[in-house]
LOZATOR-729307 format. One record per residue (C-alpha): y, z, x; residue in three letters. Coordinates in steps of 0.5 Angstrom, whole numbers, plus 2048, in hexadecimal, padded with zeros to 3 digits. Each point is the difference from the previous one (the first is absolute). Example, Ala and Ser with C-alpha at 12.3 -4.5 7.8 and 13.67 -1.06 7.14 Angstrom:
// LOZATOR-729307
7F7810819ala;8077FE802ser;
//
This chain:
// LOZATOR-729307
862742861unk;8017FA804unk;7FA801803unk;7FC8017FAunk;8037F97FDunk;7FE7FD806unk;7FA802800unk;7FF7FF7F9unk;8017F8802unk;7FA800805unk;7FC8037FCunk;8027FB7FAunk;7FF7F9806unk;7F9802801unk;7FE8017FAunk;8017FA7FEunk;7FE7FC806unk;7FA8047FEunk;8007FD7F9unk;8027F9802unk;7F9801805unk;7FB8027FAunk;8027FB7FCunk;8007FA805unk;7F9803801unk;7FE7FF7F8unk;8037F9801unk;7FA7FF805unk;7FB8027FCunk;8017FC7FAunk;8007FA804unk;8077FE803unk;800802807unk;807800803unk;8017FB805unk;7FF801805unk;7FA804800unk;801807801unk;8087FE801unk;8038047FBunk;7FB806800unk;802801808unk;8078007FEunk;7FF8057FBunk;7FD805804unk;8047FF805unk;8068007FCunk;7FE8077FEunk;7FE802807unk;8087FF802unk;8028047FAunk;7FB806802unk;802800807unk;8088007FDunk;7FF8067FBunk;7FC804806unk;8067FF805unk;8058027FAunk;7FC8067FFunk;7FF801808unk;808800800unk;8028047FBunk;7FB8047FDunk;8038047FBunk;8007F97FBunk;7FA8017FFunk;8008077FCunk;8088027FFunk;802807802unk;8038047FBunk;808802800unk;803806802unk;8027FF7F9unk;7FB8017FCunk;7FF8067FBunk;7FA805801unk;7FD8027FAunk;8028067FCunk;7F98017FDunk;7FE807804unk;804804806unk;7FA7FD804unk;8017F87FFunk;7FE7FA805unk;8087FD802unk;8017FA803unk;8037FF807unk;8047FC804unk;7FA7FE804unk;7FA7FD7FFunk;7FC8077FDunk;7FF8047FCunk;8028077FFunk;7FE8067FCunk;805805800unk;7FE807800unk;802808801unk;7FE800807unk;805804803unk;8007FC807unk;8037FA801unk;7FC7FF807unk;7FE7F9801unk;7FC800806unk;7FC7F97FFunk;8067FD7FDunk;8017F9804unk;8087FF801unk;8027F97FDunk;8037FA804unk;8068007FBunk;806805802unk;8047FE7FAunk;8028067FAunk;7FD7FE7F9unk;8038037FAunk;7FA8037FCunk;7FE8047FAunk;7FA803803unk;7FF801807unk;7FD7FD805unk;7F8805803unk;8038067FEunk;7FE8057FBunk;8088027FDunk;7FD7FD7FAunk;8057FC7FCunk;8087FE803unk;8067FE7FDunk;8027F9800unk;8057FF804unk;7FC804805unk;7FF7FD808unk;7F9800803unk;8027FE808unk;7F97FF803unk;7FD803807unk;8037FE806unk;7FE803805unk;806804805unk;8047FF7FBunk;805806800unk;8057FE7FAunk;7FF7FD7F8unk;8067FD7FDunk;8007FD7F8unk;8057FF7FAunk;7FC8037FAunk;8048017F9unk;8077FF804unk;7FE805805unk;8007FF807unk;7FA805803unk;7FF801808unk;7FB804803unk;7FF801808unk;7FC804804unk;801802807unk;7F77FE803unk;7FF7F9800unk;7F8802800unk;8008087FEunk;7FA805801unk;7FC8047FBunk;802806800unk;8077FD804unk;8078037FDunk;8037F87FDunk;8088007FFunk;8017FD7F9unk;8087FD7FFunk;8017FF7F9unk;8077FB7FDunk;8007FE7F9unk;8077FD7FEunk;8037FD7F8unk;8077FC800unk;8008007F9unk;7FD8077FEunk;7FF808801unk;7FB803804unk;7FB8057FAunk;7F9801806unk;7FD7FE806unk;7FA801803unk;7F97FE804unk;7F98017FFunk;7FD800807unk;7F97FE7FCunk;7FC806803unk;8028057F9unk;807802803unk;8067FD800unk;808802801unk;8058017FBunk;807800804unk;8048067FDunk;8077FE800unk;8027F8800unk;7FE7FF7F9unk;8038077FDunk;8048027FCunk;7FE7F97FCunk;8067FA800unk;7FF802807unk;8027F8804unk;7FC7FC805unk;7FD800804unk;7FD804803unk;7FD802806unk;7FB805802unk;7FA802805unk;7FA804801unk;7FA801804unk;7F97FF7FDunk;7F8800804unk;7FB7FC7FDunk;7F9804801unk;7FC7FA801unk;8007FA804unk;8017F97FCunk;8047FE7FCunk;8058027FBunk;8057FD7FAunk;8068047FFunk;8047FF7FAunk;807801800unk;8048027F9unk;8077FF7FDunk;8028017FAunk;8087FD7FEunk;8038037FAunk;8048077FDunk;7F8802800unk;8028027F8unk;8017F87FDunk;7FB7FB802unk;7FF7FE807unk;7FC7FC805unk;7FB801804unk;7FF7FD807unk;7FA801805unk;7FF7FC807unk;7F8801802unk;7FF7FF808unk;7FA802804unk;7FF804806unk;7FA800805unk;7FE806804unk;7FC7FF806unk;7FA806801unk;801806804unk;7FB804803unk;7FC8047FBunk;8008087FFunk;7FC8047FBunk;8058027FCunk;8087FE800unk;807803803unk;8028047FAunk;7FF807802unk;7FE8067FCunk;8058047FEunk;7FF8087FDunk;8058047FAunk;7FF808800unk;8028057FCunk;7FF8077FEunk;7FE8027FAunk;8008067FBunk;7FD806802unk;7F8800800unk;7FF8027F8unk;7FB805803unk;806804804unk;8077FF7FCunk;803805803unk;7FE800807unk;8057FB805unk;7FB801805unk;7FB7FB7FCunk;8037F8802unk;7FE7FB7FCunk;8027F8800unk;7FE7F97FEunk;8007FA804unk;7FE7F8800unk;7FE7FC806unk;8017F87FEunk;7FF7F9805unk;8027FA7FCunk;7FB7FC805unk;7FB805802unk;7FB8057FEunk;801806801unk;7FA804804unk;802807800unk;8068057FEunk;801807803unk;8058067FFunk;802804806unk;8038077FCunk;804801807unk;7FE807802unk;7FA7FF804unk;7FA7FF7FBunk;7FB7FA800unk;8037FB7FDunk;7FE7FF7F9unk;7FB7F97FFunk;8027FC7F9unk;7FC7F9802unk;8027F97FFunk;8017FC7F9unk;7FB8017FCunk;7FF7F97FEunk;7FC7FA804unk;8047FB805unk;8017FB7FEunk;8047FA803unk;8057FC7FDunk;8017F7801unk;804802806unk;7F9803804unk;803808800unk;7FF8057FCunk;8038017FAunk;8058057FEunk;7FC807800unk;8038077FEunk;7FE807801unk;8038067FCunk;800807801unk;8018057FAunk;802807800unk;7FA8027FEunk;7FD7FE806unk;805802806unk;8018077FFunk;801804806unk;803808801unk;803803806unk;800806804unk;8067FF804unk;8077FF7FDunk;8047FB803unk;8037F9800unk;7F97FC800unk;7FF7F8800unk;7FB7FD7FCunk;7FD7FA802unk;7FC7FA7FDunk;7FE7FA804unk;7FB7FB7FEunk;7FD7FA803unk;7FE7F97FEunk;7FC7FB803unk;7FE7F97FDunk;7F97FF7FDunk;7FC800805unk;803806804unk;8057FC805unk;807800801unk;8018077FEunk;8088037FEunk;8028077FFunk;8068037FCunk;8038067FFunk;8048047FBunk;802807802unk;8048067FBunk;803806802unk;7FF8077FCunk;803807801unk;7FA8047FFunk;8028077FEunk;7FB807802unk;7FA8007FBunk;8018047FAunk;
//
């Protein structure tokens, strides 16, 4: 504000130097020139050109007393879910349902001070309570502490510049001297979250609560948490408090598809429906899944020596997600299809095993699940 006044009064000087120039000129023309000659004229112009040099310089050390930044204070609009906010910086920013919080291109800004907003800052949680606080990037940093709505919030990791893909140690504090505990919990900006299971129940539990888990971040850059704590007996009103921080995950060498590993459930089946009667025919049912990977091909080994039975891969096309690997493929089996008879009785192994790949076929994984069946004489 006191740039902006500042700034106001230059503007002001300079045009009435330029007032006081124009109307010495209209004096000349009518007939009575100053004295001396061209005197005032000269002293005019360079009157305004000081006050022209001086606004330069205000505007050159202080940039933002030309245009003021809106607060952390400010009220989004209510108008629709999608609303352009205000921020604590310069921009503006539209808040959307995009599930990521990655901020690739962000440029941290200088100030490392936490503000108390109402919206966040470059991110897509869409609106925030007030009392929540936004901590802005720093790169490094492995520990964010605030005072939000009385609740005193800490979040640590344990990797000052973690890795996609790399397991991050989040230490999660949240304590009140003057209230119970009713939730608490952190969004980790890429669709997930942990929700501690014991700290705040049963309801009336006290502060403070202190809790860890482990999370992995896909992709490389960055990302804005937010750790939630709710005061009160979670039946009268209570409070809501939130800190937002922002973490930086450095790139990792790419692969097609990510770690996740398949996985494969079996089970029998009723009889065939052709052979109620005979224990000899085997039917079962099956899935393969892949959380970050297609899946290319599922096979059952009815483990008495014939050919393994070939079901081919997820019907569907592969498709990537925004982390770059496939996203989540499944194939089924159904007892319709998988329906073998034996020959021989005796103890029998049936095994299903699929693969996945990325979509273009590299970074193979291979799961398997078996079942074992006593498989009398045939009838």
């Amino acid at each position: 504000m006191r740039g902006n006044r500042r700034y106001a009064a230059l503007l002001g000087s300079l045009v009435t130097v330029v007032l006081c120039a124009g109307i010495l000129g209209a004096a000349a023309v009518d007939g009575t020139p100053p004295a001396p000659e061209g005197g005032a004229r000269a002293a005019a112009e360079a009157a305004a050109a000081r006050a022209a040099a001086e606004a330069a310089e205000a505007l050159a050390a202080d940039p933002t007393t030309a245009t003021a930044a809106p607060t952390g204070t400010s009220t989004p609009s209510t108008s629709s879910p999608t609303t352009t906010l205000r921020s604590t910086a310069t921009t503006t920013t539209t808040a959307t349902t995009r599930p990521s919080l990655r901020n690739p291109a962000t440029k941290p800004p200088s100030s490392t001070t936490s503000v108390v907003a109402s919206v966040p800052i470059r991110n897509d949680y869409g609106r925030v309570g007030a009392g929540n606080v936004v901590i802005p990037f720093s790169a490094g940093r492995t520990s964010w502490t605030a005072v939000s709505n009385g609740i005193s919030i800490t979040v640590r990791t344990d990797k000052p510049s973690p890795r996609a893909g790399e397991e991050i140690l989040f230490e999660l504090e949240m304590n009140s001297t003057t209230d119970a505990c009713c939730n608490a919990r952190i969004l980790f900006g890429d669709q997930s979250e942990f929700s501690p299971t014991g700290p705040c129940f049963p309801p009336d539990a006290a502060f403070p609560v202190k809790t860890r888990t482990s999370h992995i971040y896909h992709s490389e850059g960055r990302w804005t948490f937010w750790a939630q704590a709710v005061s009160g007996d979670c039946r009268s009103p209570h409070i809501d408090a939130g800190l937002m921080g922002t973490i930086e995950v450095a790139p990792a060498p790419s692969s097609g598809q990510g770690p996740s590993q398949p996985t494969v459930s079996l089970h029998q089946s009723m009889l065939p429906p052709a052979y109620p009667r005979d224990p000899s025919w085997v039917s079962v049912s099956g899935q393969a899944r892949d959380v970050d990977g297609w899946i290319r091909s599922v096979t059952l080994d009815w483990g008495d020596g014939t050919p393994p039975q070939e079901f081919g891969g997820d019907g569907m096309p592969c498709r990537p997600d925004e982390r770059g690997w496939p996203s989540e493929s499944r194939k089924g089996i159904f007892t319709d299809d998988a329906i073998h008879h034996y020959t021989k009785s005796g103890l029998i192994m049936i095994t299903m095993t699929t693969v996945s790949t990325g979509c273009d076929g590299s970074a193979r994984q291979e799961a398997s699940g078996s079942l074992a069946l006593w498989v009398p004489a045939s009838g």
